[in-house]
C-alpha positions as CSV (number, residue, x, y, z in Angstrom):
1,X,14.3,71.6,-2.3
2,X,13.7,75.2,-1.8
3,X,17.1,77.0,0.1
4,X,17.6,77.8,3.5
5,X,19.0,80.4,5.3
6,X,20.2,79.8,8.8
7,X,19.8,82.7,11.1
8,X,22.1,82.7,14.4
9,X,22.3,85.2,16.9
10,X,25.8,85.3,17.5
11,X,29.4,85.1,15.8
12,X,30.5,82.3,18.3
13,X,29.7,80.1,20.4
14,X,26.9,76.6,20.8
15,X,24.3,78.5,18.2
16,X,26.6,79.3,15.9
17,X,28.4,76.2,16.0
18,X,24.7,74.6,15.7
19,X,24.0,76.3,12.4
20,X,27.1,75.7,10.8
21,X,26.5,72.2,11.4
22,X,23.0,72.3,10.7
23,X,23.8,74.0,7.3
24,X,26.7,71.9,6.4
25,X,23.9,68.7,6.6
26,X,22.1,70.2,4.3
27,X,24.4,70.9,2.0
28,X,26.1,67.1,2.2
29,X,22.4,66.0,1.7
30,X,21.6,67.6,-1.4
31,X,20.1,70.8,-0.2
32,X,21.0,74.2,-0.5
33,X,21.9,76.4,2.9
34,X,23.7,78.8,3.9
35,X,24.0,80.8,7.4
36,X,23.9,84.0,8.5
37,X,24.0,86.3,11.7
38,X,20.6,88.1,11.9
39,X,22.5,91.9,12.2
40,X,23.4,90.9,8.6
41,X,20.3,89.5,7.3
42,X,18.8,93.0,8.5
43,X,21.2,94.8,6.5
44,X,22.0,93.3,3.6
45,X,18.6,92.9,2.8
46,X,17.9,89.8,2.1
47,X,15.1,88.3,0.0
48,X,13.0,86.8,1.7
49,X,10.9,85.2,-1.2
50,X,13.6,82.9,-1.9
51,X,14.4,80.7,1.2
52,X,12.2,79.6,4.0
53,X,13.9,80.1,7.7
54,X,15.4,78.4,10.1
55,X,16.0,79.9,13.7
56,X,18.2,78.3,16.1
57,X,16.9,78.8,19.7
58,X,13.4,79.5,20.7
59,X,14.4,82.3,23.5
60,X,13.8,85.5,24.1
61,X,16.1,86.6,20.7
62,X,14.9,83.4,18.8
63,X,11.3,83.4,19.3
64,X,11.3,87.3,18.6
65,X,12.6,87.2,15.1
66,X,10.5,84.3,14.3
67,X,7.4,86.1,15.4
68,X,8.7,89.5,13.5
69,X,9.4,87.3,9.9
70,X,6.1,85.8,10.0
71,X,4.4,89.0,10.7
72,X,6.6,90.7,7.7
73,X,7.1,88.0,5.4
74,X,3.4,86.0,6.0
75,X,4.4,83.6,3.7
76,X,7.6,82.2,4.5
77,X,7.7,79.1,6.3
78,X,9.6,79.7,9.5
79,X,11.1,76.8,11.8
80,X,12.6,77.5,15.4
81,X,15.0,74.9,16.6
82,X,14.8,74.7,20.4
83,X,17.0,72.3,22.7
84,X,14.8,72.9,25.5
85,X,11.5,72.0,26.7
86,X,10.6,74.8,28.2
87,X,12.2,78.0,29.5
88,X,13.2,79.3,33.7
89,X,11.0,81.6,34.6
90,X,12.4,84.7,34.9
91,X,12.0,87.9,37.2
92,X,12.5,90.3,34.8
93,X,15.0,92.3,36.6
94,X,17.1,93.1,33.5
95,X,14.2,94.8,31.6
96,X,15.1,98.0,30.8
97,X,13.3,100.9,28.9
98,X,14.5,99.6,25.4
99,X,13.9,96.2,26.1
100,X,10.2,97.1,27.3
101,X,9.4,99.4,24.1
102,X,10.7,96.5,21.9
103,X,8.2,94.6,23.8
104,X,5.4,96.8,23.8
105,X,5.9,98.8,20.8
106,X,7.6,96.0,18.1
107,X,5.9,92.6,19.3
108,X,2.6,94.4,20.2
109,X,2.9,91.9,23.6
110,X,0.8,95.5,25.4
111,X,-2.2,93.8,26.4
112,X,-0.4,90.3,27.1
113,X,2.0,92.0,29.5
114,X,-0.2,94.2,31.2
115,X,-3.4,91.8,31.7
116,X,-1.2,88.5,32.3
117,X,2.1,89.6,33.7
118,X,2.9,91.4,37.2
119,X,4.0,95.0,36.5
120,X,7.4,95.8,36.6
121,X,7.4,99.9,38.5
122,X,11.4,99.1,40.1
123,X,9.6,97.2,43.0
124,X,10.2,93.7,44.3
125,X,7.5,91.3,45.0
126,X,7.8,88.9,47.9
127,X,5.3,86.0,47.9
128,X,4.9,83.6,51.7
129,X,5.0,79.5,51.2
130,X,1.7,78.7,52.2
């Protein structure tokens, strides 16, 4: 079995408590994990030819990394663990400059936003129940 580094968003809480389990399974099992918050992953500089990834929780932070490792690290096998079925959707009132040049500039989503999402210029939209 090839190793497997956990990436969690966060120190605390259900996600990090996810991957510890997840990663203590593994190891009980005869595999080899271990777990990691992303910041450090990013900074430690980790190689990435020697574990395929795991991402808990397919959101917004989730589904971002997995998209960025695959478009780095083409060969690396890269699994999202998601509780959900699907996602709210969302307004978009928290998007702020940084948050839109991540999106635009670092995912490449420019032509996805612009031809398939309502622009976001600080207005509010208002749509009447036929």
């Amino acid at each position: 079995m090839t190793s497997v580094l956990i990436l969690y968003m966060s120190r605390g809480g259900h996600t990090a408590r996810i991957a510890r389990r997840l990663c203590e399974h593994i190891n009980a099992t005869g595999g080899r994990a271990e777990m990691m918050p992303l910041v450090e992953a990013e900074h430690e500089g980790v190689d990435w030819n020697r574990y395929d990834v795991v991402v808990l929780g397919g959101a917004f932070s989730g589904a971002s990394t997995a998209m960025l490792l695959k478009r780095d690290h083409p060969e690396v096998s890269v699994l999202v663990v998601e509780k959900s079925k699907q996602f709210d959707a969302k307004v978009g009132e928290a998007t702020t400059e940084m948050s839109a040049m991540f999106l635009t500039r670092r995912l490449a989503q420019w032509q996805h936003l612009e031809l398939d999402q309502l622009p976001k210029e600080g207005l509010r939209y208002w749509f009447a129940n036929a």
